[in-house]
Structures are given as C-alpha cells and as structure tokens.
PyMOL Python script that loads the backbone (N, CA, C, O; Angstrom):
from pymol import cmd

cmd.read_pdbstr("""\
ATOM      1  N   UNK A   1     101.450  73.792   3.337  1.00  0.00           N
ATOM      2  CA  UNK A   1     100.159  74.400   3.578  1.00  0.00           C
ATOM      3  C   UNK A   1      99.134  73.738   2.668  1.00  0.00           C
ATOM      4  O   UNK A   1      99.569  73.449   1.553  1.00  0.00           O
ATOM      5  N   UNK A   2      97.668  73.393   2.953  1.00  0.00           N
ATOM      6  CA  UNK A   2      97.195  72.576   2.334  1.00  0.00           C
ATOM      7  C   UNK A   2      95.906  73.713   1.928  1.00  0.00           C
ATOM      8  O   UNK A   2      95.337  74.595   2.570  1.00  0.00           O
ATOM      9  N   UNK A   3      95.799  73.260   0.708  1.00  0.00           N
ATOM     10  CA  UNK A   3      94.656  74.575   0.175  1.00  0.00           C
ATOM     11  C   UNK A   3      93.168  74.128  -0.051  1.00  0.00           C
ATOM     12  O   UNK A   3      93.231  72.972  -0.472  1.00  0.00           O
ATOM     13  N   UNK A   4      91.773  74.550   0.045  1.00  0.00           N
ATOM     14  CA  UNK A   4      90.815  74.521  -0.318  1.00  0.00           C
ATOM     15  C   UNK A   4      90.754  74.594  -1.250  1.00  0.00           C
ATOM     16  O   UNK A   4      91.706  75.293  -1.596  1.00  0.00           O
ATOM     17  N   UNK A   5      89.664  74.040  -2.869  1.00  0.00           N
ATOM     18  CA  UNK A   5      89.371  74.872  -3.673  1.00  0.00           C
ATOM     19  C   UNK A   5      87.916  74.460  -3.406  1.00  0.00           C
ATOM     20  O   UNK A   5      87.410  73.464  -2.889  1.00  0.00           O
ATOM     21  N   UNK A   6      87.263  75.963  -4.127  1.00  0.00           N
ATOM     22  CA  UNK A   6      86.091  75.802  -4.218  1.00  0.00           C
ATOM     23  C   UNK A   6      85.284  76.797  -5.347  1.00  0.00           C
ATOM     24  O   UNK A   6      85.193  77.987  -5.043  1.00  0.00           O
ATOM     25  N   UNK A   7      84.680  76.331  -6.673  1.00  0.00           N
ATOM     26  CA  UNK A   7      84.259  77.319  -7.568  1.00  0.00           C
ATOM     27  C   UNK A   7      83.421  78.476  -7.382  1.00  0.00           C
ATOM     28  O   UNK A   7      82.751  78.537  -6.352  1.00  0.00           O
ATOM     29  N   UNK A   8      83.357  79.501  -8.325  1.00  0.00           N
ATOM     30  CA  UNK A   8      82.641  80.903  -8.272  1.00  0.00           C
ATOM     31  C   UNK A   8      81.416  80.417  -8.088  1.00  0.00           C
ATOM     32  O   UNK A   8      80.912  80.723  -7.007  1.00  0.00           O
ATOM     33  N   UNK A   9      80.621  79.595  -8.979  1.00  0.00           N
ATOM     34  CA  UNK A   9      79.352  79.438  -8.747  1.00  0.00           C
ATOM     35  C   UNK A   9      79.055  79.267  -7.199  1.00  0.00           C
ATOM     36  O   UNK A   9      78.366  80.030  -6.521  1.00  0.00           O
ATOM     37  N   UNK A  10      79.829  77.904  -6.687  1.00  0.00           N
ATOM     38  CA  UNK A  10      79.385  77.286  -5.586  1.00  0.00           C
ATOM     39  C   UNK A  10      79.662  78.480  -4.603  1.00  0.00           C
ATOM     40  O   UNK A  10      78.859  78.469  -3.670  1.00  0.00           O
ATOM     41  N   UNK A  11      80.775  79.737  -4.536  1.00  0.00           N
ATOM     42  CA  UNK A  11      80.670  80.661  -3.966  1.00  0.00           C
ATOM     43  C   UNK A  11      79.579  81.597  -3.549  1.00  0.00           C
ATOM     44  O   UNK A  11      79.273  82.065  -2.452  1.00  0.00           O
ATOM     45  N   UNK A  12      78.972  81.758  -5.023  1.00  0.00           N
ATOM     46  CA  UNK A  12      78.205  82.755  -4.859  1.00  0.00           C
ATOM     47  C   UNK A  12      76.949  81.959  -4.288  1.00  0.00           C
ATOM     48  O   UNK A  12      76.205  82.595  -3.542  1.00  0.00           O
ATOM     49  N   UNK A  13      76.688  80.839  -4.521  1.00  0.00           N
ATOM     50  CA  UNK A  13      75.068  80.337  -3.982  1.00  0.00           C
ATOM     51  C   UNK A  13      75.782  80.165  -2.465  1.00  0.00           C
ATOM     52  O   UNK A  13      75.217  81.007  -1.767  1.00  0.00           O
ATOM     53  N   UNK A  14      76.312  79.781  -2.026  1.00  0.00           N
ATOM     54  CA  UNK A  14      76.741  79.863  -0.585  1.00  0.00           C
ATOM     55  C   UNK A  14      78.145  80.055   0.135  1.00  0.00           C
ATOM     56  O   UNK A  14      78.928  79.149   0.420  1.00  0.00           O
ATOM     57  N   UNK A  15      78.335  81.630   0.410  1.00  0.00           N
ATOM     58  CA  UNK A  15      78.898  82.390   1.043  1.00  0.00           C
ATOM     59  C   UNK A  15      79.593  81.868   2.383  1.00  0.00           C
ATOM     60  O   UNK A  15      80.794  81.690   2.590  1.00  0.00           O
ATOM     61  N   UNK A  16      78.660  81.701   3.113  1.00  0.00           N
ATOM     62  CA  UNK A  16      79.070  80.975   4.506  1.00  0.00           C
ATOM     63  C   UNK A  16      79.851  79.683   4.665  1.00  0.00           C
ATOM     64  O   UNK A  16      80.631  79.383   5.569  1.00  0.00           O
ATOM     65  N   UNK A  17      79.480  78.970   3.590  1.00  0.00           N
ATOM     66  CA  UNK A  17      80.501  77.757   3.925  1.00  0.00           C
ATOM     67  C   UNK A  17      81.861  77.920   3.294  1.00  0.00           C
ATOM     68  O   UNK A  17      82.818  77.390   3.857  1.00  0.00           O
ATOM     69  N   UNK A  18      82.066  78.708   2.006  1.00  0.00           N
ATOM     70  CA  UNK A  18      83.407  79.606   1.423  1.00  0.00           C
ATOM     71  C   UNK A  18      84.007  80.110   3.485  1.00  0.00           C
ATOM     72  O   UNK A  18      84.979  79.667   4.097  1.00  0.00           O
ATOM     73  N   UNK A  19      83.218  80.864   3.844  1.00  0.00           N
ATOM     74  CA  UNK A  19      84.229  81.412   4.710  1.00  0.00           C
ATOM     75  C   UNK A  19      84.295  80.221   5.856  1.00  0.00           C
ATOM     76  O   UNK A  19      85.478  80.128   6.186  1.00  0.00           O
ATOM     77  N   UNK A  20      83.490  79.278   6.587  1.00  0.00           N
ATOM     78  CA  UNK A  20      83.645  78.402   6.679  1.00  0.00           C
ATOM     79  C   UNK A  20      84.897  77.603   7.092  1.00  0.00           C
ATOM     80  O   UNK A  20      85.340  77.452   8.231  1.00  0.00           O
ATOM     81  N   UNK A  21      85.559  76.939   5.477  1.00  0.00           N
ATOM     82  CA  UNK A  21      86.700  76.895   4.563  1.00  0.00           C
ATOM     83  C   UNK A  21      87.972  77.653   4.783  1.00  0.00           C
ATOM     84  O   UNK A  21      89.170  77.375   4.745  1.00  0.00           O
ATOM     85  N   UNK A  22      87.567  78.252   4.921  1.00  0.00           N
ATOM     86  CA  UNK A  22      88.822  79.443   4.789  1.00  0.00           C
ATOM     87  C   UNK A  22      89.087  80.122   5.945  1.00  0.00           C
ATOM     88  O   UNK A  22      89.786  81.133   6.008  1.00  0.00           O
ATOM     89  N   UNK A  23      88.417  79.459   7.067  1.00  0.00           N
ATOM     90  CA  UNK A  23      88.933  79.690   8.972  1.00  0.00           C
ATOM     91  C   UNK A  23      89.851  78.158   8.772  1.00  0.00           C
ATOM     92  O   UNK A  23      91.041  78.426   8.941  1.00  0.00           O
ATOM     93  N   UNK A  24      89.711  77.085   8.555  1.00  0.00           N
ATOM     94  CA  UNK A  24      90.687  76.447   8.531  1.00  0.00           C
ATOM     95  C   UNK A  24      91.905  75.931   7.128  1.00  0.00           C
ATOM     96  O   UNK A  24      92.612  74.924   7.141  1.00  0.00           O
ATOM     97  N   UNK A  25      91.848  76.698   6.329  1.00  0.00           N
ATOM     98  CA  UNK A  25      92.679  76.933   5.388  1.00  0.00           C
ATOM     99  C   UNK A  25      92.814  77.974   4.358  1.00  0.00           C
ATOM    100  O   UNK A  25      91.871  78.734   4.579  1.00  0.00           O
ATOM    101  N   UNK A  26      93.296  78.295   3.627  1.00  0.00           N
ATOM    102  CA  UNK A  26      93.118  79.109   2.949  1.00  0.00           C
ATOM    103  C   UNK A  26      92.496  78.647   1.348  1.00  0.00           C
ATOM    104  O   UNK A  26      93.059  77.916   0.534  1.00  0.00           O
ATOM    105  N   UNK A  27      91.045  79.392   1.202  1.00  0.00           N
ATOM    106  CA  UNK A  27      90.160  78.677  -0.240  1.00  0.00           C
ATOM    107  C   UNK A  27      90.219  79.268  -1.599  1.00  0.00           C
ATOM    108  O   UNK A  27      89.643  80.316  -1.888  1.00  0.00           O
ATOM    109  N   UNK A  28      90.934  78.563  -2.431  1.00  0.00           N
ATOM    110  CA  UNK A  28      91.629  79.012  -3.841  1.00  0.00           C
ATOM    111  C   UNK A  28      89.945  79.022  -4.118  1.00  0.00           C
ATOM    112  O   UNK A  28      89.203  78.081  -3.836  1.00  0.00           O
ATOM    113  N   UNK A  29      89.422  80.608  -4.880  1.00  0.00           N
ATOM    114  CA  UNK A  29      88.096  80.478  -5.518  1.00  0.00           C
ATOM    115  C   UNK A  29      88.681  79.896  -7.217  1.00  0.00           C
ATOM    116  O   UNK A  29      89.822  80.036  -7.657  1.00  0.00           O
ATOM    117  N   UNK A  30      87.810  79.408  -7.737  1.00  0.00           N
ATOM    118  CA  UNK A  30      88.478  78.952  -9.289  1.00  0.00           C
ATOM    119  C   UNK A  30      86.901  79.288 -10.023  1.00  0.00           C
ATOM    120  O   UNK A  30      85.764  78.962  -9.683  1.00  0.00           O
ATOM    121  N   UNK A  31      87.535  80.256 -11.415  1.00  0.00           N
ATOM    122  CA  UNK A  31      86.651  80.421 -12.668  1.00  0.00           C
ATOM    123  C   UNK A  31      87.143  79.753 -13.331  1.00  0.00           C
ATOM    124  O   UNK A  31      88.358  79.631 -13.489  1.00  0.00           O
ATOM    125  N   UNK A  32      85.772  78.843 -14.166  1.00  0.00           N
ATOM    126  CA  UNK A  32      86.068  77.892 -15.453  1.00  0.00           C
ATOM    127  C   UNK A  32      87.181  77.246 -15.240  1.00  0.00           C
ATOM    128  O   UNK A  32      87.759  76.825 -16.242  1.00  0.00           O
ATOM    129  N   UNK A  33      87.791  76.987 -13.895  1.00  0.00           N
ATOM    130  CA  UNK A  33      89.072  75.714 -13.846  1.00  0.00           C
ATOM    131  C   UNK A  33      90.453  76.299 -13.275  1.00  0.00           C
ATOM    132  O   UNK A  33      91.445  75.777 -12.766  1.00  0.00           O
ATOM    133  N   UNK A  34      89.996  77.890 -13.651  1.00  0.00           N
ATOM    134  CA  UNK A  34      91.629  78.479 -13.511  1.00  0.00           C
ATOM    135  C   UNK A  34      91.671  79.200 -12.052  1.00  0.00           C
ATOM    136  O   UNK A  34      90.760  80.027 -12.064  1.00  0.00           O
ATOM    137  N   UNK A  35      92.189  79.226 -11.093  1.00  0.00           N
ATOM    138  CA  UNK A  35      92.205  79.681  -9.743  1.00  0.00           C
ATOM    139  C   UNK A  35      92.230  81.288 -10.000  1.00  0.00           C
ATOM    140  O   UNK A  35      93.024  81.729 -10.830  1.00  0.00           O
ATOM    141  N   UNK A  36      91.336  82.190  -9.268  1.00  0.00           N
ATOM    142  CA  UNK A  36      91.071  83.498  -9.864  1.00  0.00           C
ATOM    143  C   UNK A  36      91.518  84.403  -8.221  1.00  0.00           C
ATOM    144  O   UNK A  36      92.401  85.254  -8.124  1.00  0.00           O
ATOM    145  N   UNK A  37      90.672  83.934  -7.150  1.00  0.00           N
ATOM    146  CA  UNK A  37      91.293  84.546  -5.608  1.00  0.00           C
ATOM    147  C   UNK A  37      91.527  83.398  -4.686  1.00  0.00           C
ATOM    148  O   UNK A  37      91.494  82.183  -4.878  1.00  0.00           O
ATOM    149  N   UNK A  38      91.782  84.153  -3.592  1.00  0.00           N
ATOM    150  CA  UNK A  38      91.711  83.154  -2.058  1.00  0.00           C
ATOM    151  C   UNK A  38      91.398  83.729  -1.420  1.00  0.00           C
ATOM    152  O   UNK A  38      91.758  84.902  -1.327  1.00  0.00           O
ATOM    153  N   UNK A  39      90.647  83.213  -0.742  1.00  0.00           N
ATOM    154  CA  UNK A  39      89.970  83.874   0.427  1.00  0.00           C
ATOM    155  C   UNK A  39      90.819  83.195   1.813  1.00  0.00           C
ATOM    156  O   UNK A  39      90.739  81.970   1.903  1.00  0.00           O
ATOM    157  N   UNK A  40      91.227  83.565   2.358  1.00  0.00           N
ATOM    158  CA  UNK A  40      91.782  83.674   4.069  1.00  0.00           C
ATOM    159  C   UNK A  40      91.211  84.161   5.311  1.00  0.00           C
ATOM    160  O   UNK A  40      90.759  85.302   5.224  1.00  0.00           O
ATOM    161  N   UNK A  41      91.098  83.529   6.588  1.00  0.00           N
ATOM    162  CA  UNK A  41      90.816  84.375   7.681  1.00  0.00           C
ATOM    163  C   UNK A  41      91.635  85.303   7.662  1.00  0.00           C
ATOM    164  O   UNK A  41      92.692  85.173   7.044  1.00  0.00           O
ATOM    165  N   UNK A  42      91.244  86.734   8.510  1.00  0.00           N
ATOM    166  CA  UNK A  42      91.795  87.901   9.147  1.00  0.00           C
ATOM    167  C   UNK A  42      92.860  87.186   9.533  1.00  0.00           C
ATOM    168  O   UNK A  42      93.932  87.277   8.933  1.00  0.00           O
ATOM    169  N   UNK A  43      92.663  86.312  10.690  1.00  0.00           N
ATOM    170  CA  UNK A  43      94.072  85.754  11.414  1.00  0.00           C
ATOM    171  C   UNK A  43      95.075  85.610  10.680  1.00  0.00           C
ATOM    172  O   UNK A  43      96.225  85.832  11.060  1.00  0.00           O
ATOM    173  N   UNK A  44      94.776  85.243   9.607  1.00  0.00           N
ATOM    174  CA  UNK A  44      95.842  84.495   8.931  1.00  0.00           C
ATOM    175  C   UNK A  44      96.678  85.067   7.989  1.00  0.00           C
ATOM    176  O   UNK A  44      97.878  84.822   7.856  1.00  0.00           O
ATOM    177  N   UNK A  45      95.834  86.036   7.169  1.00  0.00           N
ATOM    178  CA  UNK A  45      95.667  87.186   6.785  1.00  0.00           C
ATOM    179  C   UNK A  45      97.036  88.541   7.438  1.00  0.00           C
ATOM    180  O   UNK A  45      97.997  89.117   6.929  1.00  0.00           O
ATOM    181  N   UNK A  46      96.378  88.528   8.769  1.00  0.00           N
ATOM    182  CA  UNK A  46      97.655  89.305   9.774  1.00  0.00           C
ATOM    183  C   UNK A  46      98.735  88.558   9.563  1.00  0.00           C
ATOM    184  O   UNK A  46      99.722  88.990   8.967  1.00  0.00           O
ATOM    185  N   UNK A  47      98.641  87.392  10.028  1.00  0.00           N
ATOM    186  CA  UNK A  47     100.262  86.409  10.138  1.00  0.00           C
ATOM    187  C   UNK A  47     100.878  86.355   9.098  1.00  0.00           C
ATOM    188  O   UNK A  47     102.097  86.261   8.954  1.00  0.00           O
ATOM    189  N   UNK A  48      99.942  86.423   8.188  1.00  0.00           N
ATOM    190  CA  UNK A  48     101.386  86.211   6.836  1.00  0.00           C
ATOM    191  C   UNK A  48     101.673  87.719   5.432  1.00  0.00           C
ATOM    192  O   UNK A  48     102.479  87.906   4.520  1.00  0.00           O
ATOM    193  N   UNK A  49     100.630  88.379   5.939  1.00  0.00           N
ATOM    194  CA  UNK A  49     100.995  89.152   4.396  1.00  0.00           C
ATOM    195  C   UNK A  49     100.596  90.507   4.735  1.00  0.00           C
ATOM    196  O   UNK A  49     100.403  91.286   3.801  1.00  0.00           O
ATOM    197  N   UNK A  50     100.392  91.039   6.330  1.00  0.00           N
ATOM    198  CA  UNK A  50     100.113  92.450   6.717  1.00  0.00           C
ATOM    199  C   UNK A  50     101.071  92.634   6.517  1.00  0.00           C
ATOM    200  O   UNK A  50     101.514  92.843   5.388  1.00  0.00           O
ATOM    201  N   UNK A  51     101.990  92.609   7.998  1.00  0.00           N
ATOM    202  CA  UNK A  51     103.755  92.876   8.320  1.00  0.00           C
ATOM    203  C   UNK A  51     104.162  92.521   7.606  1.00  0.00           C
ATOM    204  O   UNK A  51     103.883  91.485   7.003  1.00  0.00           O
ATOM    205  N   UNK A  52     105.377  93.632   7.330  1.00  0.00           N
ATOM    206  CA  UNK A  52     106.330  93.026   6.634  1.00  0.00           C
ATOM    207  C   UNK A  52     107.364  92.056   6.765  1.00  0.00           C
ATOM    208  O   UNK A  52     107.770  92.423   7.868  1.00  0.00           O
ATOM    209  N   UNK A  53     108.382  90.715   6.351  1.00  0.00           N
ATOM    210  CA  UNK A  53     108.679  89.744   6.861  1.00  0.00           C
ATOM    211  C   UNK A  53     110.460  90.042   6.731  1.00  0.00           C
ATOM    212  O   UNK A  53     110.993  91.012   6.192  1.00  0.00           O
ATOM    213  N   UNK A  54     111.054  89.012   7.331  1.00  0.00           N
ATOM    214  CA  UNK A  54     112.423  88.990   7.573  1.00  0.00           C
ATOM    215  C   UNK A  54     112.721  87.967   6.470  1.00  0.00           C
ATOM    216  O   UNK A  54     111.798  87.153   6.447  1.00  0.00           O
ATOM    217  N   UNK A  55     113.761  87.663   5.443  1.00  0.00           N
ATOM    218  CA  UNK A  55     113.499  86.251   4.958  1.00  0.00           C
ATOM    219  C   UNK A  55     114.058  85.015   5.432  1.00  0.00           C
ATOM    220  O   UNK A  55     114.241  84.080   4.653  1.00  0.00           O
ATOM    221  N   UNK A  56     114.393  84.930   6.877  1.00  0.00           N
ATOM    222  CA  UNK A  56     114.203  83.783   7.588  1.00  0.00           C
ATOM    223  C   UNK A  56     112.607  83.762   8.004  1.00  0.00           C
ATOM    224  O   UNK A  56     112.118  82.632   7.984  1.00  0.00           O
ATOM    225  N   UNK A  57     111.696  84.865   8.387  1.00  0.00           N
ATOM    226  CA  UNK A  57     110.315  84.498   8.850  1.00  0.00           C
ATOM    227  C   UNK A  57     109.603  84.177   7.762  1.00  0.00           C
ATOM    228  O   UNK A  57     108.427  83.935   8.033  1.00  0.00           O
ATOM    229  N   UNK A  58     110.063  84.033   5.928  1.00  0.00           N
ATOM    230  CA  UNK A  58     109.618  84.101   5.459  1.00  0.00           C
ATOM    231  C   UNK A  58     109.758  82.715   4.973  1.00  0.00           C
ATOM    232  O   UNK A  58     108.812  82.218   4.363  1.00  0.00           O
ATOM    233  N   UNK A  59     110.947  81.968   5.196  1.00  0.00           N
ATOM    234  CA  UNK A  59     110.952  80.927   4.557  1.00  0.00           C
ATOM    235  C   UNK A  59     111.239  79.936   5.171  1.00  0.00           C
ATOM    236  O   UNK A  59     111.957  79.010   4.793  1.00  0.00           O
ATOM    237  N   UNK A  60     110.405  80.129   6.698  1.00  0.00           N
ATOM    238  CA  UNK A  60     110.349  78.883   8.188  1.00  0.00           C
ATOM    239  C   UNK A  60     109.183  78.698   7.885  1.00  0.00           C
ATOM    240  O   UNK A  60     108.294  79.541   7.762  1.00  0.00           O
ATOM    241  N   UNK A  61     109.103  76.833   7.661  1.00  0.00           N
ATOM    242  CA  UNK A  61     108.426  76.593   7.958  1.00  0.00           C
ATOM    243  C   UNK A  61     107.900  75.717   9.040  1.00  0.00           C
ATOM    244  O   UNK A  61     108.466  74.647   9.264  1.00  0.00           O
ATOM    245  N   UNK A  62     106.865  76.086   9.725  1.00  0.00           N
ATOM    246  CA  UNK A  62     106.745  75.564  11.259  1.00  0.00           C
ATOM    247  C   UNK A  62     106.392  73.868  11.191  1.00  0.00           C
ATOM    248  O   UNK A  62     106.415  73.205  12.229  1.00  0.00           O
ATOM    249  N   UNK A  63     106.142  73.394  10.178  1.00  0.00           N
ATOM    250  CA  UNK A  63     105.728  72.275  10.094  1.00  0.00           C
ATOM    251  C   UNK A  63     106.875  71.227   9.306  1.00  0.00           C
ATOM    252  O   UNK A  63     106.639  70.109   8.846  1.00  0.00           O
ATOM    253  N   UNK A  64     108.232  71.999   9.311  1.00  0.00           N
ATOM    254  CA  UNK A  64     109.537  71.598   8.994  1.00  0.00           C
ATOM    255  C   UNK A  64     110.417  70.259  10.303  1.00  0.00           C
ATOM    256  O   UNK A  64     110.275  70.145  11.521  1.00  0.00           O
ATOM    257  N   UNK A  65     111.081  69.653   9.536  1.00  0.00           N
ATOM    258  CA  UNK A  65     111.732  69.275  10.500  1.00  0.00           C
ATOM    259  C   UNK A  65     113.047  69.551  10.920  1.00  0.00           C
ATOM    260  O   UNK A  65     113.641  70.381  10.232  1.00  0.00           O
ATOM    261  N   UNK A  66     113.701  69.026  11.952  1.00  0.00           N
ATOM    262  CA  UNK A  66     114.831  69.220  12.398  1.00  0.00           C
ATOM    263  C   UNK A  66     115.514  69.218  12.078  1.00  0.00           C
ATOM    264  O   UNK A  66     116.369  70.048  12.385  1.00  0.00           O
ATOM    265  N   UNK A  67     115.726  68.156  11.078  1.00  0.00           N
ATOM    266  CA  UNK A  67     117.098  67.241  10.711  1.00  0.00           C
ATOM    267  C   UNK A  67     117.972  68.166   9.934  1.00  0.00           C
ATOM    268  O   UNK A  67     117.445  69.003   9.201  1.00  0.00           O
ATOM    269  N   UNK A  68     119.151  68.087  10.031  1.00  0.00           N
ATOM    270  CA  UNK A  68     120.010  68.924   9.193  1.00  0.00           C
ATOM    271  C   UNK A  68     120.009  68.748   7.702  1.00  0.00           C
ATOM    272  O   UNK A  68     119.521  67.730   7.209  1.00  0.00           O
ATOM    273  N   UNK A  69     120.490  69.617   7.024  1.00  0.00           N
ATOM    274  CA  UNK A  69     120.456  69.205   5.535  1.00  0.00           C
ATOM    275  C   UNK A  69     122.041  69.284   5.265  1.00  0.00           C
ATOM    276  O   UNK A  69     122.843  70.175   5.545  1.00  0.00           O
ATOM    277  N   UNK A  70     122.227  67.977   4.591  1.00  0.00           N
ATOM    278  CA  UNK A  70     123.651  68.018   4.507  1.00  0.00           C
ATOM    279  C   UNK A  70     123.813  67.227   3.394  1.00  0.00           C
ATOM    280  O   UNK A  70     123.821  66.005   3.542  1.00  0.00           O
ATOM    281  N   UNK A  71     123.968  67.808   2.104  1.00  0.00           N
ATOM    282  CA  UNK A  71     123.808  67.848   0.448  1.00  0.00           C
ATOM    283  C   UNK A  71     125.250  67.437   0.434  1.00  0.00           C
ATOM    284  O   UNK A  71     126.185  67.999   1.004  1.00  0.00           O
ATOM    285  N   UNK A  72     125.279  66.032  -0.544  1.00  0.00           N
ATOM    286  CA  UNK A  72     126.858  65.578  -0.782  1.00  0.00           C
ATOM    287  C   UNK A  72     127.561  66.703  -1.471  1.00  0.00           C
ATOM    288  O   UNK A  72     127.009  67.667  -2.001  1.00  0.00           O
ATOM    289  N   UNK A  73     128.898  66.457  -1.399  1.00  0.00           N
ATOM    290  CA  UNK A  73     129.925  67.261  -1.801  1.00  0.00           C
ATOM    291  C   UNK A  73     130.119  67.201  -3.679  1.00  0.00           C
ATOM    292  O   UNK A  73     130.521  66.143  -4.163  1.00  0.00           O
ATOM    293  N   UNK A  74     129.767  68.532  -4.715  1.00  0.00           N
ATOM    294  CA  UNK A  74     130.490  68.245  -6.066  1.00  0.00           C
ATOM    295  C   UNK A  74     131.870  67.642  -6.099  1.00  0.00           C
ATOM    296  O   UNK A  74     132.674  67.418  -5.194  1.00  0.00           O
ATOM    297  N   UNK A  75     131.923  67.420  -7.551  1.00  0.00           N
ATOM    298  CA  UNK A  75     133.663  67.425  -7.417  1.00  0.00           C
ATOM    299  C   UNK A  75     133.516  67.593  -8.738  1.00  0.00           C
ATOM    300  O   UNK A  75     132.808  66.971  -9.530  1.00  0.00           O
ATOM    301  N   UNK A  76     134.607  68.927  -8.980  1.00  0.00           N
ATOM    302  CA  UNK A  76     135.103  69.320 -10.175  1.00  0.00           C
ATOM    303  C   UNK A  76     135.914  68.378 -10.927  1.00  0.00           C
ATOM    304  O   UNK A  76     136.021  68.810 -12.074  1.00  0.00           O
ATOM    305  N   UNK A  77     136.505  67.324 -10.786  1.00  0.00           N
ATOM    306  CA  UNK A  77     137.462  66.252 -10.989  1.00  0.00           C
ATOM    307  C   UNK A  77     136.806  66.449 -12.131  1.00  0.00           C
ATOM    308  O   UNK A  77     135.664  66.813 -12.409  1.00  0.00           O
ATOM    309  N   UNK A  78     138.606  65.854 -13.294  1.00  0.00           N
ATOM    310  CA  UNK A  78     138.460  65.209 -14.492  1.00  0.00           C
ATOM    311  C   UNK A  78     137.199  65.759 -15.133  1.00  0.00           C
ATOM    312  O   UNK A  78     136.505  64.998 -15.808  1.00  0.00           O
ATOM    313  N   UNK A  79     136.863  67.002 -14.970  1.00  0.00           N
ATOM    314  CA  UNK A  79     136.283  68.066 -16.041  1.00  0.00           C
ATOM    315  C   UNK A  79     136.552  68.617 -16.538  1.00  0.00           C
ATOM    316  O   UNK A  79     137.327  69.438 -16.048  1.00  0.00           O
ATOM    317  N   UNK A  80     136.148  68.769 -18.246  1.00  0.00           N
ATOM    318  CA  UNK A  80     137.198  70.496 -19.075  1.00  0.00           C
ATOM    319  C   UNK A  80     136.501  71.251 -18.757  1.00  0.00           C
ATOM    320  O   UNK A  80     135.344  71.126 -18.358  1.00  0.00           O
ATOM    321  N   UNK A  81     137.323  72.431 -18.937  1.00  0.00           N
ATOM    322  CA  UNK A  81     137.006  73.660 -18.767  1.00  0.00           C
ATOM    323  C   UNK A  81     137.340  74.688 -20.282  1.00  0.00           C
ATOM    324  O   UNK A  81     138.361  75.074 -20.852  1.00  0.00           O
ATOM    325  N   UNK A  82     136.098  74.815 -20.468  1.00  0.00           N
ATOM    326  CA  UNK A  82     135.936  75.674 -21.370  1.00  0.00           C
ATOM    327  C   UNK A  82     136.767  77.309 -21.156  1.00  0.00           C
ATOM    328  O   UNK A  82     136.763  77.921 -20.088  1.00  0.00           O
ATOM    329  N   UNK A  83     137.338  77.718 -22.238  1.00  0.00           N
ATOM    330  CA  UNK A  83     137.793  79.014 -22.367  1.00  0.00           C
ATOM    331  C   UNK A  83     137.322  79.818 -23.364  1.00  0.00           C
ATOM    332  O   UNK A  83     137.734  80.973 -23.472  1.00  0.00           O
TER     333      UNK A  83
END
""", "prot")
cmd.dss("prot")
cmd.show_as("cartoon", "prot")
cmd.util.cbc("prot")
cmd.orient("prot")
C-alpha cells in the first residue's frame, strides 16, 4: 500500500487537496516530522477497519502474487544440544 504524506500546516491552509490525496491513498498527516493521523476515504475506511476481519482477510494481499512459497528445509544435523 503506498502512502501520502502531507504536513499539519499544509493541511490546515488547504483542506481540499488533503482529501483530494486521500480518495486515492491513504494521507499520513505529520507534526514537526513525526506522523500524527491519516486521513482515508469512507470507502476505504469501510473496507478495511469498520468490519471486523477473518485473519486470512486480514493478511491477503490483493496485489500479492501467485507463486508458492516454498522456504528451504532446516537441518538440525551435527548440532549440540544444550541441557
């Protein structure tokens, strides 16, 4: 997900382009450097943080790919084992 930022000042002198911003992404507001809110469309808003989620709906992402994940095998070999 790719984020906006945009500072308090530049917020407050113009409103409209903050929301703007934040119909096509979601806009990290930042005080003095440090990210303070975000502003989101409604839409988006509904889709991710009204309902409550499943944690497969929670941790698909649609912009994922196909490919399988298939992580080589450990091997305990020729290790001590502490007692």
């Amino acid at each position: 997900m790719f984020l906006s930022y945009m500072t308090s000042a530049s917020f407050n002198q113009n409103p409209s382009k903050a929301r703007q911003a934040a119909n096509e992404n979601p806009l990290v507001i930042t005080d003095h450097g440090k990210p303070t809110h975000v502003l989101v469309s409604y839409e988006e808003f509904e889709a991710n943080w009204k309902k409550p989620k499943s944690i497969a709906e929670a941790l698909y992402d649609p912009n994922g790919s196909d490919l399988d994940f298939d992580p080589p095998w450990l091997s305990f070999e020729n290790r001590e084992i502490e007692v």
